[in-house]
gemmi code that builds the backbone of each chain (N, CA, C; Angstrom):
import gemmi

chains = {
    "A": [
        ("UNK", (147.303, 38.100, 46.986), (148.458, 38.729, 46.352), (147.965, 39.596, 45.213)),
        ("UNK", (148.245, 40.793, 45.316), (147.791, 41.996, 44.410), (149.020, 42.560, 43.753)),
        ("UNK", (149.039, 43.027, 42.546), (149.789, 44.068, 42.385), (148.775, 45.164, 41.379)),
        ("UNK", (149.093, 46.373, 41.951), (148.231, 47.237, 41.255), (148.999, 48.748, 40.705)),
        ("UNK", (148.792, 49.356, 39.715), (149.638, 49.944, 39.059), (148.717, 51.433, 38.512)),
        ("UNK", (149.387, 52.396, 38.278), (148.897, 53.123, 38.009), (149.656, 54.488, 37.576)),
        ("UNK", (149.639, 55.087, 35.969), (150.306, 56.424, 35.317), (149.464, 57.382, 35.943)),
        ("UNK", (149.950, 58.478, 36.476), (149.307, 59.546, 36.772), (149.816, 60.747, 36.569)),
        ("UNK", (148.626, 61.771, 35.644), (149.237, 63.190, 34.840), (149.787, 63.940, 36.309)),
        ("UNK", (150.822, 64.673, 36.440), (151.389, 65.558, 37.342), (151.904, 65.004, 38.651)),
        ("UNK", (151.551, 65.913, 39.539), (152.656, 64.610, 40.878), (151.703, 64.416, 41.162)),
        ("UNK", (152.089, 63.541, 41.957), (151.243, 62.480, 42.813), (150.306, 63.166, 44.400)),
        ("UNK", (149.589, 62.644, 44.625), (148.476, 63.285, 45.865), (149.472, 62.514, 47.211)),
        ("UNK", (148.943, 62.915, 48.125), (149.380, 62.477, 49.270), (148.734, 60.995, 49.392)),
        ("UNK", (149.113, 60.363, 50.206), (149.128, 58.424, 50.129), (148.235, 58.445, 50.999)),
        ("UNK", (147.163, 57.329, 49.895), (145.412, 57.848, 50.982), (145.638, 56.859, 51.979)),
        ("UNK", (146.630, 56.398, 52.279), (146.839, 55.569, 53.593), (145.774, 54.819, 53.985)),
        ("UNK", (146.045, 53.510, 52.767), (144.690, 52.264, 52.568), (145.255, 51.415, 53.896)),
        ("UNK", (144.073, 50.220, 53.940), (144.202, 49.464, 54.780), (145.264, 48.293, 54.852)),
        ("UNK", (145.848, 48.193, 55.418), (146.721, 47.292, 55.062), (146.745, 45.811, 54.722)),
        ("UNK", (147.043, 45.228, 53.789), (146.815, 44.130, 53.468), (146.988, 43.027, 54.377)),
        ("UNK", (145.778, 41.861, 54.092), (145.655, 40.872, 54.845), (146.807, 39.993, 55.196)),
        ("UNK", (146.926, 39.951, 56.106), (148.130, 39.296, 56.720), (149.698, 40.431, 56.765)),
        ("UNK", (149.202, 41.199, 56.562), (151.153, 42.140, 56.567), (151.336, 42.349, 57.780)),
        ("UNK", (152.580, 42.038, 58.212), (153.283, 42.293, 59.258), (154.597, 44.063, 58.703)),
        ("UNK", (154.193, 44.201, 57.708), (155.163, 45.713, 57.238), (154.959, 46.134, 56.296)),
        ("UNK", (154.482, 47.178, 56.472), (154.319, 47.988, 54.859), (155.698, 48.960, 54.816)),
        ("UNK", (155.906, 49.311, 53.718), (156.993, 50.048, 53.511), (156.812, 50.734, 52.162)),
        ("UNK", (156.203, 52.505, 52.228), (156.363, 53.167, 51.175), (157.226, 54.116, 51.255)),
        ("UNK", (157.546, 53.800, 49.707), (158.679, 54.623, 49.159), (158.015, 55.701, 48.332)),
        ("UNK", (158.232, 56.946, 48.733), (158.009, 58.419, 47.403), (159.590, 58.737, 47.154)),
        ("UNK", (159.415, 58.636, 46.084), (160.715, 59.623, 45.332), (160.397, 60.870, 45.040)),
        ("UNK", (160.898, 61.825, 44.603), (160.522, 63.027, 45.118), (161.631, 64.082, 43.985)),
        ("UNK", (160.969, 64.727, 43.582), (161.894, 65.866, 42.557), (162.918, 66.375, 43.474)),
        ("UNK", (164.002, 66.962, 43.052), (164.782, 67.903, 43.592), (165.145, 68.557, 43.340)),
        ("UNK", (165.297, 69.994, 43.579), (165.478, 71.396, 42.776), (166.680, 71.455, 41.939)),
        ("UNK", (167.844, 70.284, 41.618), (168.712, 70.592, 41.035), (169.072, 69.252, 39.776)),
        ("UNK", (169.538, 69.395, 39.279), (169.803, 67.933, 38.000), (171.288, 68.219, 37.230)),
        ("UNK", (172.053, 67.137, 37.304), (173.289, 67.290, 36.990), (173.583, 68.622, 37.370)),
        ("UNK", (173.675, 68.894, 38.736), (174.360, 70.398, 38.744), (173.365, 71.622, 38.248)),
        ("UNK", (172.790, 71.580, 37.586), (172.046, 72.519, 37.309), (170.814, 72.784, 38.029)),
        ("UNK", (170.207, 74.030, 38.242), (168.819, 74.113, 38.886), (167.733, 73.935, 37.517)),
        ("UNK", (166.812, 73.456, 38.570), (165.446, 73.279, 37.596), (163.900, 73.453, 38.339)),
        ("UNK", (163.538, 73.553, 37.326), (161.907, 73.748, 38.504), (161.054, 72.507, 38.392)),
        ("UNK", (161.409, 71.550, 37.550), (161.146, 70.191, 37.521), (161.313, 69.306, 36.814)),
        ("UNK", (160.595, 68.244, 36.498), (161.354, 67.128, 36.222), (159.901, 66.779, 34.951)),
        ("UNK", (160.204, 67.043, 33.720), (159.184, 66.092, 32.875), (158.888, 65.123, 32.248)),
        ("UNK", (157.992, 64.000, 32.921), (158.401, 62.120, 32.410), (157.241, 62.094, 31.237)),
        ("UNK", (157.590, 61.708, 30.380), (157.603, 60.739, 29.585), (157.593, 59.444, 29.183)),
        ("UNK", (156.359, 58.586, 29.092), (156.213, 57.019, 28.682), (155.876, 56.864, 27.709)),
        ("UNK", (155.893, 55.704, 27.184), (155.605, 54.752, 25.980), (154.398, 53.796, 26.971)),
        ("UNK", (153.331, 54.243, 26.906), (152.456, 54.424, 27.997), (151.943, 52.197, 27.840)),
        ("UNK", (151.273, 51.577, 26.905), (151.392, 51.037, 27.058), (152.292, 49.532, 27.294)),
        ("UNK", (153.487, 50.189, 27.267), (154.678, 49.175, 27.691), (154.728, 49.517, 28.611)),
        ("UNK", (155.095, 50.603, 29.086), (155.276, 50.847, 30.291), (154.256, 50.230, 31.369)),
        ("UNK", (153.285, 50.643, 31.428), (152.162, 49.867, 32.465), (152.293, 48.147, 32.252)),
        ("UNK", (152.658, 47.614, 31.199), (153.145, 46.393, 31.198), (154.462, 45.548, 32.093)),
        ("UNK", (155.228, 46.275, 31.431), (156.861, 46.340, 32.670), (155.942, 46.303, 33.494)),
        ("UNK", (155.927, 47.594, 34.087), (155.670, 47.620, 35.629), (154.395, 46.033, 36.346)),
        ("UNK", (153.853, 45.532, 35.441), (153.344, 44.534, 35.861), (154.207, 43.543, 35.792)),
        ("UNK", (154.857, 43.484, 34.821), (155.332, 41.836, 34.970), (156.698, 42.042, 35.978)),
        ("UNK", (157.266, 43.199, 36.153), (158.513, 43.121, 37.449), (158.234, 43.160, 38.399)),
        ("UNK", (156.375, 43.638, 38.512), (155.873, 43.602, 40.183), (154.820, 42.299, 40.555)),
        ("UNK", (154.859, 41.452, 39.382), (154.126, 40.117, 39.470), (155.394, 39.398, 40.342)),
        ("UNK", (157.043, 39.779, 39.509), (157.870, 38.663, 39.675), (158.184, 39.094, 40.284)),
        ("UNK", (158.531, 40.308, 41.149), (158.691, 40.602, 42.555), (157.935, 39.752, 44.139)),
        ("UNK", (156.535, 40.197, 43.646), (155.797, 39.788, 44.522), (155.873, 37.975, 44.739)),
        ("UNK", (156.363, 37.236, 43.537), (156.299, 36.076, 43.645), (157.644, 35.450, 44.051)),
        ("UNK", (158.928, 35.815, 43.786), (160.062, 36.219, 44.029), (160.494, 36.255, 45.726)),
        ("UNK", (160.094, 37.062, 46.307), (160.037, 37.765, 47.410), (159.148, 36.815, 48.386)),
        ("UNK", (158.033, 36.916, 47.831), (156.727, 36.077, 48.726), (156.197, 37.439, 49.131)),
        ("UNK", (155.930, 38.529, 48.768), (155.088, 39.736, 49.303), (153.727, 39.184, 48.979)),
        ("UNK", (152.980, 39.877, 49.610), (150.906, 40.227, 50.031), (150.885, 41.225, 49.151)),
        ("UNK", (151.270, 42.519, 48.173), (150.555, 43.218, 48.099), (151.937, 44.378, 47.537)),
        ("UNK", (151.699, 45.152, 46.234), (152.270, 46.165, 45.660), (151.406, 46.554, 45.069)),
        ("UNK", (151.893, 48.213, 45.508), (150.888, 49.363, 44.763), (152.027, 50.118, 44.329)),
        ("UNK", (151.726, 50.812, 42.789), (153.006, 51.140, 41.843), (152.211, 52.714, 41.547)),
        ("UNK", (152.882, 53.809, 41.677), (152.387, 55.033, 41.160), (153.251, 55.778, 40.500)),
        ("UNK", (153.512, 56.104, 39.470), (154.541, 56.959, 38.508), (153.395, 58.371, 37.634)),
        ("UNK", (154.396, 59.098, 38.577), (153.625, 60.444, 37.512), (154.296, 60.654, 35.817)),
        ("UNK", (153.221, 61.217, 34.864), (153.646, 61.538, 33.919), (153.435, 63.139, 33.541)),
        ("UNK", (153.658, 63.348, 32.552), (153.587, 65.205, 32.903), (154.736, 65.141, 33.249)),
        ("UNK", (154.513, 66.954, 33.809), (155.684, 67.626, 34.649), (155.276, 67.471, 36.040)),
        ("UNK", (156.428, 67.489, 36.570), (156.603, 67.229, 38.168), (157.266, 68.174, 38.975)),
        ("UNK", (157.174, 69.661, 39.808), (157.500, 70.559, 39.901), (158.139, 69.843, 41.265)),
        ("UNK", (159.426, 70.694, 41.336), (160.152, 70.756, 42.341), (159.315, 70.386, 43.828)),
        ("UNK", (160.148, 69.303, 44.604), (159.719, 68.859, 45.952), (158.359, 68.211, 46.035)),
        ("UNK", (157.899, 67.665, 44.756), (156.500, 66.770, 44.955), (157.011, 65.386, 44.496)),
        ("UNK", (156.278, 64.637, 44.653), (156.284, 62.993, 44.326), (156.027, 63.066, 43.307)),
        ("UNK", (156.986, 62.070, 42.647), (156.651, 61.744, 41.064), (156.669, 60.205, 41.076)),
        ("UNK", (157.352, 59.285, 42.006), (156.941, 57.624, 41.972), (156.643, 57.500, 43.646)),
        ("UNK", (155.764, 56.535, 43.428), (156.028, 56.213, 44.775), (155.417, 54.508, 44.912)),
        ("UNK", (156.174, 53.620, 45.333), (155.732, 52.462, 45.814), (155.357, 51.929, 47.306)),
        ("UNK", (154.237, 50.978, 47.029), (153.916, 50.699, 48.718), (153.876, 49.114, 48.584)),
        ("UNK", (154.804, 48.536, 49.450), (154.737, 47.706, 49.581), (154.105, 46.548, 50.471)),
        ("UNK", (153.797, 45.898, 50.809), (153.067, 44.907, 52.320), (153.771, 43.288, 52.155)),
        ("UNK", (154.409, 42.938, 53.110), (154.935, 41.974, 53.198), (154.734, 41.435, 54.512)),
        ("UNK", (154.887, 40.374, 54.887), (154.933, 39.561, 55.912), (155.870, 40.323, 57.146)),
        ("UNK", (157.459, 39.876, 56.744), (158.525, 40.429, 57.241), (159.145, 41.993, 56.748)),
        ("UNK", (159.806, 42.499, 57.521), (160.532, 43.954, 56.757), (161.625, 43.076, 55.704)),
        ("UNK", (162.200, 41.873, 56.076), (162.884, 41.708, 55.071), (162.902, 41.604, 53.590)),
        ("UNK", (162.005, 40.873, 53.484), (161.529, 40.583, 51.800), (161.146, 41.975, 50.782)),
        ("UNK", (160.657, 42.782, 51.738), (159.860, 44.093, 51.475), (160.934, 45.407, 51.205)),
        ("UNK", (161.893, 45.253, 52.139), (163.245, 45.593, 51.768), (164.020, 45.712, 50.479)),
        ("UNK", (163.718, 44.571, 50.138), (164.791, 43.746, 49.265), (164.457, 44.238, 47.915)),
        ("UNK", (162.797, 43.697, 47.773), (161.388, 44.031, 47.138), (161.977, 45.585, 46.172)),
        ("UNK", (162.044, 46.412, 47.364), (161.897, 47.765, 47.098), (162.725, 48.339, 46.332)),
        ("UNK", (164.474, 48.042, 46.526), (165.263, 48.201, 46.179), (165.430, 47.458, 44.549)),
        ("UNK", (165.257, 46.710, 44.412), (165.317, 45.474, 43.020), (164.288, 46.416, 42.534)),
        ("UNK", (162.882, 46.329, 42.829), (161.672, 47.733, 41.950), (162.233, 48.279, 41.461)),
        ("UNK", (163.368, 49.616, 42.317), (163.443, 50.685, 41.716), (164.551, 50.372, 40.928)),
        ("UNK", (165.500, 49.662, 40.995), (166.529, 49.407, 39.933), (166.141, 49.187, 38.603)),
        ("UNK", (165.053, 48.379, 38.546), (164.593, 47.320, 37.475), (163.217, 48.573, 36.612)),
        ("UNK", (163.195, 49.461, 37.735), (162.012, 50.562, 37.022), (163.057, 51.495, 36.384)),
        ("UNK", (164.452, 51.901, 36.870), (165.022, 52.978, 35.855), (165.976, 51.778, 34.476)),
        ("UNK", (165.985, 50.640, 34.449), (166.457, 49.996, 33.304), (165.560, 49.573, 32.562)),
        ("UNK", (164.329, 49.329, 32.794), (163.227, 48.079, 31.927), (162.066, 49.178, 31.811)),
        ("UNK", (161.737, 50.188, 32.158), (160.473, 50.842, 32.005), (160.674, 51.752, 31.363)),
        ("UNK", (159.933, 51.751, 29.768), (159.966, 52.920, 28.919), (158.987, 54.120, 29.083)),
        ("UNK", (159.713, 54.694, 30.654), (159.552, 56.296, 31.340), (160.440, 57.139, 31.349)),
        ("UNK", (160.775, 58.358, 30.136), (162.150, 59.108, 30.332), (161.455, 60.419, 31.281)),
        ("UNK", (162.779, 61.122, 31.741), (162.801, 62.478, 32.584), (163.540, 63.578, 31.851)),
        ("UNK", (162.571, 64.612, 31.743), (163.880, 65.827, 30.961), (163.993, 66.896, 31.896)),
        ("UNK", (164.918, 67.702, 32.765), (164.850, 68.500, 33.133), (163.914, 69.830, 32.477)),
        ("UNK", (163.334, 70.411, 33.594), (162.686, 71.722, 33.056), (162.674, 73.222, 33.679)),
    ],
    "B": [
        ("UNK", (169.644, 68.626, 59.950), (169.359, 67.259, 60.177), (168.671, 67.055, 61.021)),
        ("UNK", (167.644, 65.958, 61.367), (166.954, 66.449, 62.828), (166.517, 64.745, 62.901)),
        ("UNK", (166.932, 64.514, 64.020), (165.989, 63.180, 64.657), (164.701, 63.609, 65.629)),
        ("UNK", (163.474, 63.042, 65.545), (162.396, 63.132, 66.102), (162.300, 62.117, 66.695)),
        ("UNK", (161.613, 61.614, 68.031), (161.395, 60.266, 68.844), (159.684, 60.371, 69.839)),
        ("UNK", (159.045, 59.630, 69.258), (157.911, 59.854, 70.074), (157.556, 58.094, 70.757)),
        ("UNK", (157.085, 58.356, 72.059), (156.995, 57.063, 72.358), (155.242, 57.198, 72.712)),
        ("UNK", (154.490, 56.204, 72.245), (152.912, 56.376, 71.918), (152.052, 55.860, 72.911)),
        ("UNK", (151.171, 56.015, 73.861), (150.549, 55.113, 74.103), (149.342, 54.408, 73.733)),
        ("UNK", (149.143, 53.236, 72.949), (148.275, 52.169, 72.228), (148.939, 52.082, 70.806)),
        ("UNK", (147.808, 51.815, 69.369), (148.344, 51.781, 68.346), (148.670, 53.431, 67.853)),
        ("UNK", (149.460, 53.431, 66.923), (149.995, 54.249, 66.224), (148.783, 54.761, 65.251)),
        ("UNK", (148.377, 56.527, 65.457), (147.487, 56.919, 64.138), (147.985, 56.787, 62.986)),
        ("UNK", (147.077, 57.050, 61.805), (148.007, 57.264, 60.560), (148.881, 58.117, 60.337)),
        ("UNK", (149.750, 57.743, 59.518), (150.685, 58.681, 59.046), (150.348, 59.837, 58.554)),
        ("UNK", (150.754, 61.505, 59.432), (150.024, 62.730, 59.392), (150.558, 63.271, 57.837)),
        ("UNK", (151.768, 62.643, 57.253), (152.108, 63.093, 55.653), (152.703, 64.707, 56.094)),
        ("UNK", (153.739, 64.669, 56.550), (154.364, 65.432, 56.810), (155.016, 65.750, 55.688)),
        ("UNK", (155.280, 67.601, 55.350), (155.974, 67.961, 54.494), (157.720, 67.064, 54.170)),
        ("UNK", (157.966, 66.837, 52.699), (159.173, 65.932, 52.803), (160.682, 67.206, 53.572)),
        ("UNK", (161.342, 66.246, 54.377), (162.163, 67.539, 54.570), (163.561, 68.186, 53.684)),
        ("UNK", (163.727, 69.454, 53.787), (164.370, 69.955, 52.581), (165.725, 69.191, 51.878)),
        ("UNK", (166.016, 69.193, 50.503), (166.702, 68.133, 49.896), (166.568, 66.612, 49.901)),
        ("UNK", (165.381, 66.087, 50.485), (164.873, 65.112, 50.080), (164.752, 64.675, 48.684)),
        ("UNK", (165.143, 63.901, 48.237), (165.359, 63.138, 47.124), (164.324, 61.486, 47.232)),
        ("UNK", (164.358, 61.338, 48.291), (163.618, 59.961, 48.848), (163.115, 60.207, 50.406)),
        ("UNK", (161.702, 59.499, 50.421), (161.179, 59.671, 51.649), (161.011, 58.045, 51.949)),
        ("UNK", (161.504, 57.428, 52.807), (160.857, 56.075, 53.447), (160.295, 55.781, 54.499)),
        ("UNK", (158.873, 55.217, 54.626), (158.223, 55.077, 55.737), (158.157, 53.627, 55.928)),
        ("UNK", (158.334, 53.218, 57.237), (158.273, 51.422, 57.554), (157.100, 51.747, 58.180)),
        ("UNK", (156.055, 50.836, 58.301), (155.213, 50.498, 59.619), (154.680, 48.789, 59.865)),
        ("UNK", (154.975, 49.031, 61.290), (155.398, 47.650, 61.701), (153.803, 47.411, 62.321)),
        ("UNK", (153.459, 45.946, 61.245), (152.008, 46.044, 61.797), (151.592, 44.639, 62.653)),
        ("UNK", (150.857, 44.840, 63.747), (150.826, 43.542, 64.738), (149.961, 42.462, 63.871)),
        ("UNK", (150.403, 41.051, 64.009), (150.156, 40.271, 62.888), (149.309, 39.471, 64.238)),
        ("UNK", (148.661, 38.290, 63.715), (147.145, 38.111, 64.658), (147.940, 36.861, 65.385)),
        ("UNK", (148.842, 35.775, 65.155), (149.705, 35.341, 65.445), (151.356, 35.423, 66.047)),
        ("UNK", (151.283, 34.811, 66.741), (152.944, 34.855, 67.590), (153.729, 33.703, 68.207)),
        ("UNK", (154.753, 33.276, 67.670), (155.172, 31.956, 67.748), (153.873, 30.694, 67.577)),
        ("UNK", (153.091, 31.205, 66.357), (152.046, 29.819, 66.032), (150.676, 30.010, 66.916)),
        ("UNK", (150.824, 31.184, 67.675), (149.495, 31.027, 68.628), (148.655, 32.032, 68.415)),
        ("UNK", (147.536, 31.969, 68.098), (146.528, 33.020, 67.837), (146.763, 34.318, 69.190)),
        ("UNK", (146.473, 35.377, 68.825), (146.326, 36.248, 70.110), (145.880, 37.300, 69.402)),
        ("UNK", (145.036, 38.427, 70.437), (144.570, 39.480, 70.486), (145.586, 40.695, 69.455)),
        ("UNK", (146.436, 40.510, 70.316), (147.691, 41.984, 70.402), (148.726, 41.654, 71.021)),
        ("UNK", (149.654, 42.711, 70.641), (150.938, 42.683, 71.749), (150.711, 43.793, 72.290)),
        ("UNK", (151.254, 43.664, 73.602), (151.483, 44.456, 74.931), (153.263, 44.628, 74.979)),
        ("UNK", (153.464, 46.404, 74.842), (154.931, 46.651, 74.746), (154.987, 47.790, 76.442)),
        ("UNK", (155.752, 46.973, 76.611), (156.536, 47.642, 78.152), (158.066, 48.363, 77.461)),
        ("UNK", (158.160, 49.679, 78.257), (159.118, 50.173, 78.070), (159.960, 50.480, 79.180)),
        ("UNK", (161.263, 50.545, 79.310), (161.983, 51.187, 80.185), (162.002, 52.644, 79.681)),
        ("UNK", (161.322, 53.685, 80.297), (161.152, 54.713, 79.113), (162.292, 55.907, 79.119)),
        ("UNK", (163.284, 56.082, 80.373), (164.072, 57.405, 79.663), (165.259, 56.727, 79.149)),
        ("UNK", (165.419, 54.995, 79.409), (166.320, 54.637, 78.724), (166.153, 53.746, 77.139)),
        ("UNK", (165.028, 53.568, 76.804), (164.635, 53.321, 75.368), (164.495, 54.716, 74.718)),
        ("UNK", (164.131, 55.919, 75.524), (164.024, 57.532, 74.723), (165.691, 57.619, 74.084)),
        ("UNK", (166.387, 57.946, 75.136), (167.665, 57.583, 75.346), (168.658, 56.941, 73.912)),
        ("UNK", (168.311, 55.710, 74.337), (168.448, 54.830, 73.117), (168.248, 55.092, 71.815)),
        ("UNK", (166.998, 55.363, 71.757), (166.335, 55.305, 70.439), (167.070, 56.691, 69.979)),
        ("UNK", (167.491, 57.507, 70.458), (167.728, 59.322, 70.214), (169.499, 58.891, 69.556)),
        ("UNK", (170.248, 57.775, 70.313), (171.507, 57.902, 70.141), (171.761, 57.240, 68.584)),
        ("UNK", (170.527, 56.282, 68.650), (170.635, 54.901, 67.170), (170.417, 56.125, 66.216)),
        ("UNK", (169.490, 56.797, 65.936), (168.874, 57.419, 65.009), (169.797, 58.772, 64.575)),
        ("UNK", (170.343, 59.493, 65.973), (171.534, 60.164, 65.485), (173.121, 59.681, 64.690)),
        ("UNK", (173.089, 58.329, 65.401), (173.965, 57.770, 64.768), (174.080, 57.476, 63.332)),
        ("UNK", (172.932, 57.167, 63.185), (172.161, 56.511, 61.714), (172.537, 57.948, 60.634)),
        ("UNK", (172.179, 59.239, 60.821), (171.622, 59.923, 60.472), (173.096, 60.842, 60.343)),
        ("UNK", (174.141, 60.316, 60.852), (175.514, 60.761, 60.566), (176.406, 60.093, 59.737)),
        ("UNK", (176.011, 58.357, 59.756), (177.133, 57.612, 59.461), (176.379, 57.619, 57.787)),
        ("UNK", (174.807, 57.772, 57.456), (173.974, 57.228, 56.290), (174.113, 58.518, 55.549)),
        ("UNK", (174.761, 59.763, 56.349), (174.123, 60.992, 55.429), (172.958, 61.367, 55.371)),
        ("UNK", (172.011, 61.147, 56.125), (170.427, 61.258, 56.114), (170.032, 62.325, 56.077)),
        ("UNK", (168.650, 62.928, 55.959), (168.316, 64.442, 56.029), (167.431, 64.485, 57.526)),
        ("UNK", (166.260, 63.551, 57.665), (165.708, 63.426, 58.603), (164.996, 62.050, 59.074)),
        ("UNK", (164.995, 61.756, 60.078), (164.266, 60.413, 60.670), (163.058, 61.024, 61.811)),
        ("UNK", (161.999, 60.318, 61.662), (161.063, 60.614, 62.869), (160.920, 58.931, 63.237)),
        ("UNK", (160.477, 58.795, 64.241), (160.408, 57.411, 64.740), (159.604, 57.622, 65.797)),
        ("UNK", (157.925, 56.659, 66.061), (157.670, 56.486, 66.826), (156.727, 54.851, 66.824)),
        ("UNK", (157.147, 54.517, 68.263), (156.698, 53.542, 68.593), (155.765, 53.255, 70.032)),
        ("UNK", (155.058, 52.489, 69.803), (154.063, 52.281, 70.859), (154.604, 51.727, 72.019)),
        ("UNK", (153.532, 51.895, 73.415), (153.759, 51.598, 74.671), (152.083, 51.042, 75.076)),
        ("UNK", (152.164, 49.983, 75.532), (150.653, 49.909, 76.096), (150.206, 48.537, 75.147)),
        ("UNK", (149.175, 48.292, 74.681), (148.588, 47.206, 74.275), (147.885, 47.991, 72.862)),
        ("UNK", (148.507, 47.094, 72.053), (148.097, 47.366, 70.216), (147.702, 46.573, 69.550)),
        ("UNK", (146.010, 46.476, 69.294), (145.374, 45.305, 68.706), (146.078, 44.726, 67.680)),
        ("UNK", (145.502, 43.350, 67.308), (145.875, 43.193, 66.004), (145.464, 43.852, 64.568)),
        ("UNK", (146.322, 43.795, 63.418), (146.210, 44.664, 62.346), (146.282, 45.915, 62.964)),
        ("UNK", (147.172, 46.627, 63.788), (147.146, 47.913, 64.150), (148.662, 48.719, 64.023)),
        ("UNK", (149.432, 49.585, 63.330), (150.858, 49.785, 63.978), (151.083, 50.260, 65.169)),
        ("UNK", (152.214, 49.410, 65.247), (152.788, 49.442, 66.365), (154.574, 49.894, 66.350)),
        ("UNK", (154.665, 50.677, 65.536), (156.141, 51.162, 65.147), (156.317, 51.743, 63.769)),
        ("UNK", (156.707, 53.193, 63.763), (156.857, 53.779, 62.161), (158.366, 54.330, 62.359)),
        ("UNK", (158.643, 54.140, 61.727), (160.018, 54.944, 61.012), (160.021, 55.928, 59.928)),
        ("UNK", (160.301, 57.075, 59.647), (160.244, 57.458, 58.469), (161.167, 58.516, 58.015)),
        ("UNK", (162.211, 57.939, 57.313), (163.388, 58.504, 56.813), (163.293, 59.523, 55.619)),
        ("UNK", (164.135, 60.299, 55.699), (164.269, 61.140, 54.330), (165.402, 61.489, 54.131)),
        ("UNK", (165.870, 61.040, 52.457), (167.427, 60.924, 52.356), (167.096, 61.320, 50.759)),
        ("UNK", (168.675, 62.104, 50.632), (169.285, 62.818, 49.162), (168.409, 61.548, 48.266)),
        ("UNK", (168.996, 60.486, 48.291), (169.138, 59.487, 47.540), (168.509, 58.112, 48.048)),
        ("UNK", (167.735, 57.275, 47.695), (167.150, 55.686, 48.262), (167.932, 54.694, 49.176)),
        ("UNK", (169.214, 54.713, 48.573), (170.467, 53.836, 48.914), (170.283, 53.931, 50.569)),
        ("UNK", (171.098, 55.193, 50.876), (171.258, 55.561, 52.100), (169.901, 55.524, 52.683)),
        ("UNK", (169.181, 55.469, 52.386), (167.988, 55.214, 53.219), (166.921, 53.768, 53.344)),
        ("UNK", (167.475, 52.977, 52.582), (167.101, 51.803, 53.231), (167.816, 51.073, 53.777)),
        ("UNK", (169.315, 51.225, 53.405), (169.868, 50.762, 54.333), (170.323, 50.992, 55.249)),
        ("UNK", (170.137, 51.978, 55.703), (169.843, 52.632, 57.251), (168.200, 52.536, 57.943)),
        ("UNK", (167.398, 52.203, 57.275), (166.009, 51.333, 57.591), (166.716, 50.322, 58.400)),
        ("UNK", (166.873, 49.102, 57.595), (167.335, 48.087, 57.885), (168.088, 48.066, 59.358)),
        ("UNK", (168.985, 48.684, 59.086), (170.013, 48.694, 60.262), (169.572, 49.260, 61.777)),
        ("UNK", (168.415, 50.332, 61.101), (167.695, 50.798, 62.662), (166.886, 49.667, 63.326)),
        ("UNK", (166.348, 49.089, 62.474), (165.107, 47.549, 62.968), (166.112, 46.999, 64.158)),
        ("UNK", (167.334, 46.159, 62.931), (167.878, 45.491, 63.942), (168.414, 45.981, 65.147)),
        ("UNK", (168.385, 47.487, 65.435), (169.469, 48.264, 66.436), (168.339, 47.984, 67.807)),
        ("UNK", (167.045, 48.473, 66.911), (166.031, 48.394, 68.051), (165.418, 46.976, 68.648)),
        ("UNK", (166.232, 46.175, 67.606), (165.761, 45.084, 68.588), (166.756, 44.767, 69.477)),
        ("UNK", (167.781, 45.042, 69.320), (169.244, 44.416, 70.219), (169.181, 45.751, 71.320)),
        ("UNK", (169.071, 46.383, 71.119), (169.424, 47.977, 71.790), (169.197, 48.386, 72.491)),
        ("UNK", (167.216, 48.476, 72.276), (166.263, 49.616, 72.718), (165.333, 48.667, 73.977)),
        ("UNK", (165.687, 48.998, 75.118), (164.539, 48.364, 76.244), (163.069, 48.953, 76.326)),
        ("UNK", (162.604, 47.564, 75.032), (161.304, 47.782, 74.860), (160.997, 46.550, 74.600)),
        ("UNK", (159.772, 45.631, 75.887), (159.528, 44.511, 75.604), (158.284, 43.916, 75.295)),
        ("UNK", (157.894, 43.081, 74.217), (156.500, 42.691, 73.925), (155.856, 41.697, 74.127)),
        ("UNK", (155.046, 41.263, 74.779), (154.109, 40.543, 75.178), (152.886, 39.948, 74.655)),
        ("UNK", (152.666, 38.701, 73.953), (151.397, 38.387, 73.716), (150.184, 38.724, 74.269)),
        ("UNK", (148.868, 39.150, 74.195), (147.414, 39.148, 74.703), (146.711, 38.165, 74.411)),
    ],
}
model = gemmi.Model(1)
for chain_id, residues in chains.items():
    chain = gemmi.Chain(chain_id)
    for i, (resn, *xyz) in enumerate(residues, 1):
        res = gemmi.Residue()
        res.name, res.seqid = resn, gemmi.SeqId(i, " ")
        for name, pos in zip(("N", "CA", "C"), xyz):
            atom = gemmi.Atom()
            atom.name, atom.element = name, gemmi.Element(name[0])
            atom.pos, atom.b_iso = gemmi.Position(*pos), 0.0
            res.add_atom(atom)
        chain.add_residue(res)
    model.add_chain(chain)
structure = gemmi.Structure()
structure.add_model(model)
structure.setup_entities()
């Protein structure tokens, strides 16, 4: 059982599509992804902002109690910081679980618990 | 909007990281990976038999359906035919939606469609 985490300046690279963890029966990654518009307005991207070491903290202890929670094998956590230009990845999680269910569940609770508990803001740009 | 359907023969390559498609807000990829066990018994792989223009069929009507009732932007889906070692995929999904919501839970709902639905049957090695 891993969880591994990681801030990264600008968007994110394409998903080096690791091996899948021992014993998973489902991986399931999630990219979130800029979108050319914010409240109605157009923008050319999205610029995050952390409180860098809390933040990498959160993100451990909600993906410890996820993974233990759940019963998952394995979370990998990626949040860009910088600016994030229109139509690239700025988070993306990968999950590995046994079943699709847990991993599901997993994913959804993450991202809730990452826009209330993680000191990462977004300003349009 | 576009549904894609490929039916594979052996395991599934990696995921080629296809451009996200336009207004994507969220991209989700499942992959369903053969676990070394099956009902408690060690084995090789599973071996998937298809009825194939009526699982094409199938799979084309779930995913359009999905992809009307969820609001979706795009789904590709392909799954294997033939014999897929263990630790290998053997089924990807990969959705792209405005928003997360609508797209996992239209994940979800495709799994179960394809298991009740889609005449495609698997076999221990």
């Amino acid at each position: 059982m891993s969880v591994q985490i990681r801030l990264t300046q600008g968007p994110l690279a394409t998903w080096p599509d690791t091996p899948y963890a021992q014993g998973s029966g489902a991986r399931i990654v999630f990219d979130g992804v800029v979108r050319p518009t914010e409240d109605g307005e157009k923008i050319q991207g999205l610029h995050y902002e952390a409180y860098r070491p809390m933040a990498e903290q959160q993100l451990e202890i909600i993906g410890q109690e996820l993974l233990e929670t759940h019963g998952l094998i394995a979370m990998d956590i990626e949040h860009s910081i910088g600016l994030v230009p229109n139509y690239k990845c700025s988070f993306r999680l990968v999950i590995d679980s046994k079943h699709r269910k847990e991993g599901l569940a997993a994913m959804d609770e993450f991202i809730n618990r990452l826009k209330q508990d993680v000191p990462i803001w977004k300003s349009a740009k």
